[in-house]
N, C-alpha and C positions, 0 to 999 in steps of 0.2 A: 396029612400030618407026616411030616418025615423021619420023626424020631432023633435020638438022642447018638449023635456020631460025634469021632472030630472034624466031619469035614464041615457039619453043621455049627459047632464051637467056633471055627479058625473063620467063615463068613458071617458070622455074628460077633466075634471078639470088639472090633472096632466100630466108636461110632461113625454114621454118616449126616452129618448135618447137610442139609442142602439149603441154597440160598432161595427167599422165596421174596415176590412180591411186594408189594403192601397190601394187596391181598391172601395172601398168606402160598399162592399158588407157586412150587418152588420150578426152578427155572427147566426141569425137564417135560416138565405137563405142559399140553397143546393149550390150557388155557391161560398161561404166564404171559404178562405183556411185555414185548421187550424196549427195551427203551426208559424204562419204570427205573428207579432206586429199587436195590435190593437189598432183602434184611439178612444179615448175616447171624445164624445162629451157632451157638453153641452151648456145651453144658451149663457154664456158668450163665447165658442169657436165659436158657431155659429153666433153671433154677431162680433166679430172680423174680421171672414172671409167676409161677407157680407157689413158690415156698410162701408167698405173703398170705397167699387164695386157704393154704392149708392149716399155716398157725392159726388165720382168723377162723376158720371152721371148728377146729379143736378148743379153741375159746372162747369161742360163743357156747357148743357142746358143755366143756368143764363148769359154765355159770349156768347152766338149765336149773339147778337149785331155786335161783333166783327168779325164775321166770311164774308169772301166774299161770300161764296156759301153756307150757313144755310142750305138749304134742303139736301147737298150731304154730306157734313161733321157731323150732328148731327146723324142721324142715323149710317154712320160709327164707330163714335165716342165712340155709344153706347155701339152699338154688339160687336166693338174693348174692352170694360173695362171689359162688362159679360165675353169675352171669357177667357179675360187675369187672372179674379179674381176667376174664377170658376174651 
């Protein structure tokens, strides 16, 4: 753990998206194919993908009221949206 510097702030401030795959392997790993399209990411792609996985989590959550069995169906529920949105 290196602790809290600015020198650790100033190499952290900026993101670094890198470009990866269609298998998600981004272009500096030995296991990146070249030759492949590659996916360009950035904040707003990563938000896109994410943000749906999380409303729908917190709204299935917010209706557990509704649910007969709350304890079997919210955790289904869950690991059902990651697996689906990931």
């Amino acid at each position: 753990i290196s602790g809290i510097s600015m020198a650790n702030l100033k190499d952290n401030w900026s993101p670094e998206y890198y470009d990866t795959d269609a298998n998600g392997f981004p272009r500096h790993s030995s296991k990146f194919k070249s030759g492949t399209s590659t996916v360009p990411w950035s904040f707003q792609t990563l938000l896109a993908l994410f943000f749906p996985s999380v409303t729908g989590i917190m709204a299935g959550s917010n209706r557990s009221a509704s649910l007969t069995n709350a304890q079997n169906s919210i955790p289904k529920g869950t690991l059902a949206a990651q697996l689906t949105t990931t």
